[in-house]
Each structure stands twice: as C-alpha cells, then as structure tokens.
C-alpha positions in Angstrom: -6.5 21.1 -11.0 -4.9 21.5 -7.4 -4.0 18.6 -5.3 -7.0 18.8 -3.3 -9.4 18.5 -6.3 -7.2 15.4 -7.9 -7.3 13.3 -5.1 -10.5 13.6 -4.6 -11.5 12.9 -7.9 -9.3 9.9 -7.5 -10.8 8.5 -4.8 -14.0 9.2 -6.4 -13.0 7.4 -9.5 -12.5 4.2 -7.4 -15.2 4.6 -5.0 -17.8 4.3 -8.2 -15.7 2.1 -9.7 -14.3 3.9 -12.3 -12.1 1.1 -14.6 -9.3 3.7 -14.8 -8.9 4.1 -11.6 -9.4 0.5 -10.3 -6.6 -0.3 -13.2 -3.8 1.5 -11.7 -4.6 0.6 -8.4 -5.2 -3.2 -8.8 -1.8 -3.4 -11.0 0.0 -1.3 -7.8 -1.5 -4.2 -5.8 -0.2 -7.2 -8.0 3.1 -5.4 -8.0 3.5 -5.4 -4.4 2.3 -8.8 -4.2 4.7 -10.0 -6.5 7.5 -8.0 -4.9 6.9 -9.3 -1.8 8.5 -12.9 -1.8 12.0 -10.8 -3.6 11.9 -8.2 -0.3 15.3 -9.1 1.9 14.4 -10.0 5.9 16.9 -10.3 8.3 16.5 -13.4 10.9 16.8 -12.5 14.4 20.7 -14.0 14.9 21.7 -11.4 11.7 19.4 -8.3 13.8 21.0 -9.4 17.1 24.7 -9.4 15.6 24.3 -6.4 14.1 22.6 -4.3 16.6 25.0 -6.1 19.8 23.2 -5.4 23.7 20.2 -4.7 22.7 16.8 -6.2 24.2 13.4 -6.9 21.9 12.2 -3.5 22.5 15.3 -1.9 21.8 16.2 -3.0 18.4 12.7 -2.8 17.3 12.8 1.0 18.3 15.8 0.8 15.7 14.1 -1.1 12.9 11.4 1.1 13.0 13.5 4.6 13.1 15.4 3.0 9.9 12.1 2.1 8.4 10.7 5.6 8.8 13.6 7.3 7.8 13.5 5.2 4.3 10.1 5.8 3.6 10.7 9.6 4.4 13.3 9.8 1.8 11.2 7.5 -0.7 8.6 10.9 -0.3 11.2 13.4 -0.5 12.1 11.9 -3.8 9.1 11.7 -5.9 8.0 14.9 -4.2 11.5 16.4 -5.6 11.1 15.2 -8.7 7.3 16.0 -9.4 7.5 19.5 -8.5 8.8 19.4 -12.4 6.3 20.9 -15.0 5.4 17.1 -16.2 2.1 16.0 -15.2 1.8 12.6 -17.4 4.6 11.3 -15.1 2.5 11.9 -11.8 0.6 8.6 -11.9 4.2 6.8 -12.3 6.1 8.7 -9.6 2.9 7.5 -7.1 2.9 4.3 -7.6 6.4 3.9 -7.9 6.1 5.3 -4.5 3.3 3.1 -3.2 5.5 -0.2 -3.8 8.4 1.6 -2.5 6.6 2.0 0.7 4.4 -0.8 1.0 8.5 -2.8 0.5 9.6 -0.8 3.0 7.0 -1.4 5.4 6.7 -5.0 4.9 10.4 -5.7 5.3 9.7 -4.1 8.6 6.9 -6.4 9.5 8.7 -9.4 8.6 11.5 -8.3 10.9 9.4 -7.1 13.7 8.1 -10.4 13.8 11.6 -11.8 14.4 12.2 -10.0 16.9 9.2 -10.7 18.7 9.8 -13.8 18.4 6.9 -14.6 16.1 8.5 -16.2 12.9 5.7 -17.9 10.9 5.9 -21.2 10.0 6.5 -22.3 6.3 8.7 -21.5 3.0 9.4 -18.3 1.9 6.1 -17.5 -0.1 4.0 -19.0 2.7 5.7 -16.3 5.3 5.1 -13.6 2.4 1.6 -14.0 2.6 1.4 -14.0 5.7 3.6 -10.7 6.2 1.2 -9.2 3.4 -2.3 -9.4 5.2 -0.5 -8.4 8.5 0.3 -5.3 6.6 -2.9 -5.0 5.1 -4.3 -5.4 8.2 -2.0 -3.9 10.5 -1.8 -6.6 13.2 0.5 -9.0 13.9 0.5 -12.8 11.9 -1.4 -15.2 14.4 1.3 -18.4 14.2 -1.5 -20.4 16.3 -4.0 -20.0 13.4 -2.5 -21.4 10.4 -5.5 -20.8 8.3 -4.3 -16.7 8.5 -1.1 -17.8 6.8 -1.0 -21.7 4.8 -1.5 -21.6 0.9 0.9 -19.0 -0.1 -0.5 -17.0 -2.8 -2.6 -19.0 -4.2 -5.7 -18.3 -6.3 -8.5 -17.6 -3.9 -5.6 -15.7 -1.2 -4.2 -13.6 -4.1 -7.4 -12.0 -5.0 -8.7 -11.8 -1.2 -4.9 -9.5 -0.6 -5.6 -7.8 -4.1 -9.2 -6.4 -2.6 -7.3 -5.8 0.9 -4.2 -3.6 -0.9 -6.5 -1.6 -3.2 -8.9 -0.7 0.2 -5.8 -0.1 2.1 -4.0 2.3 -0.6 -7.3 4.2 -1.2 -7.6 4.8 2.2 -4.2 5.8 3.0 -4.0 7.8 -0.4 -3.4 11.5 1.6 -0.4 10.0 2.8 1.4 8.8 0.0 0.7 11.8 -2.6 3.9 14.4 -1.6 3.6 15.5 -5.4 0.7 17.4 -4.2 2.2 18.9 -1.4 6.3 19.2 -1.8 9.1 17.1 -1.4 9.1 18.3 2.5 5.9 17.9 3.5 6.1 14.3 1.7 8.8 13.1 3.5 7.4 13.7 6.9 3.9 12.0 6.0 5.4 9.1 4.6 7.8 8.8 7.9 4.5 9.2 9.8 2.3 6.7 8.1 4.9 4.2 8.6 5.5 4.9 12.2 1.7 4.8 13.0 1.7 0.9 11.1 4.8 0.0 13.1 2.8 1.0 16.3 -0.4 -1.5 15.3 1.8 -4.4 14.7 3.9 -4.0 17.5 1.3 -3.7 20.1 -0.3 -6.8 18.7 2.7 -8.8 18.6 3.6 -8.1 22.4 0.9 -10.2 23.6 2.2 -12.8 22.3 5.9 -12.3 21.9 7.9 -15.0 22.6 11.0 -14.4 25.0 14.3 -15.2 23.0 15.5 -17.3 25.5 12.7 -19.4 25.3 12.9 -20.3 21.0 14.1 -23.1 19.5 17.2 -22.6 17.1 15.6 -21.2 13.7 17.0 -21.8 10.5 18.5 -18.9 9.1 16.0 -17.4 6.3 16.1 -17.8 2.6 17.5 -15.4 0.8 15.1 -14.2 -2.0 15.9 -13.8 -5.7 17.6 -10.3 -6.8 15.5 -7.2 -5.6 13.2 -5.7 -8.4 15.2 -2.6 -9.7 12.1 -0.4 -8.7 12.5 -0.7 -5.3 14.9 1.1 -2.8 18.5 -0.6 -2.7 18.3 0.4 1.0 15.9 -3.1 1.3 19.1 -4.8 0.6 20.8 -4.1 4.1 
C-alpha cells in the first residue's frame, strides 16, 4: 500500500469510527496528556538570562527557531528509521513521533506565554491544562477567564482535551507521517507545522501581552518530575 492510500485509510478508519483506529489515537492523546505536567518550561527570568538584550519579540523569534529545529529532527528520525523494511513498527515510530512533537510544541507554548507576559495562574497541573487546550486550539490561554484553565485535569476536562487531541492529530495527520515520505521531506513538514502553531499563538497573545516592566515578581516555576524516556532530552534545556 503506498503512503497515500494508508493515510487515507487511516483517516477513514477514524472518521467511521473504526475501534482500531480511535484506539491508537485516543492512547496518543492520554500519553500527551499525561506527559504534559513532566514537560520542563523555563520562566521568563531563566529565558531573559539566558538569551541577554533581547526584547519580547526577539527571544520569541528564538524559542520558536529552536522549537522548529527540534521537531524537524524529531521527523528526520523516525523518517530515517522507517525507511527500514519493517512495517509492524510504523504505528510505533508515529506516535512516538506525535508525543514528541506535541512535547515540543507545548513546551513552546508554555514559554511563549512567559514571554508575553501571560503566565497563567495556578499549580503546575492547572497551567498544563491550560497550555494543552491552547495547543489544541492554537490560541493563546485567556488568564482573564479562569473557567479556560481552573480544574486541572480533571474528569470532565480530561475527556473534553482527549476529543480535542484526537481531532487535532487527525487533522494534522499529513504532517506528522515522514515515514511516508523520507526522512527529508519529514523534517521540513514537521519544522513547518510547528512554525505555522507558533504563528496562531503568538498573534493571539500580542493583544494582550503584558509589558515586562509592567509584572509583578513571579515565582520561579516548578520543576516537574523526571522527563518520560520517550520524549526528546532536548526538552530538558
């Protein structure tokens, strides 16, 4: 079967809810959302020491360039590695790749929103959640709206971000298959995807970004438990 024909019969497979299908994508989903609270996020005093003289826009132009360039290698990888002859290890290079990615971006998100100023308020799993729709969603968190962010991940939330990651992932599925395509081609969609959802959040968060002379002192953030051996050590820094 070519690429073309199995990602379509993926996407079919979900669209008419086939259980397979729904499976694998619903257990990428509670990975990521599991993951999430363990992802590293630098505050805005550890960005601003260790990218010195830069302004907001600035050193978000860097955060997203590093971003990009980690996803791009996270597609260069699996796309490497699957142009093997072993076709039962396809499904588990892509969605090793989807949590890769979906870390990636939402360390990003959580750090774009430092540096806009736009921390949202609560404990660690409370900001997770909140970093998880805005991925899902592509838009920044609204910190004047706590409904968008309070009860962590709770029952009712968990399930709601479930349905949003499995919509999301279908949707963006020609973007995170390189095995289809070659480790080349892989890299450069991957870098592309996760320009085009640092775009969306940024322009949201700009109108309401708050000037840093203008914020209180912050606490410095948690730091999260040890990061899940499937995900790129890169997160770490």
């Amino acid at each position: 079967m070519t690429g073309g024909r199995r990602l379509d019969a993926v996407k079919r497979g979900v669209r008419k809810g086939g259980a397979g299908a729904k499976a694998a994508l619903g257990y990428v989903a509670d990975r990521i959302i599991e993951n999430a609270p363990r992802i590293p996020v630098r505050d805005l005093a550890t960005l601003r020491g260790q990218f010195p003289g830069l302004g907001p826009e600035e050193l978000a132009d860097k955060l997203v360039a590093g971003a990009a360039n980690s996803s791009a290698t996270v597609g260069a990888g699996v796309g490497a590695a699957a142009m093997l002859p072993v076709p039962p290890a396809m499904p588990a290079e892509l969605a090793a790749e989807i949590t890769a990615v979906a870390a990636i971006e939402l360390k990003l998100i959580a750090e774009l929103h430092e540096v806009y100023g736009l921390r949202p308020p609560g404990a660690l799993k409370q900001r997770s959640a909140a970093y998880l729709t805005s991925w899902t969603e592509e838009r920044g968190v609204d910190v004047t709206k706590p409904s968008t962010f309070n009860g962590a991940l709770g029952g009712r939330m968990k399930r709601e971000l479930r349905q949003q990651i499995m919509k999301r992932t279908v949707r963006s599925l020609p973007n995170l298959v390189p095995f289809m395509i070659g480790a080349a081609v892989g890299a450069m969609m991957n870098r592309r995807d996760t320009k085009k959802v640092a775009e969306h959040v940024r322009k949201d968060l700009r109108t309401r970004q708050i000037p840093w002379d203008a914020l209180p002192e912050l606490p410095p953030l948690e730091r999260p438990e040890e990061l899940p051996a499937e995900l790129p050590k890169e997160l770490e820094s």
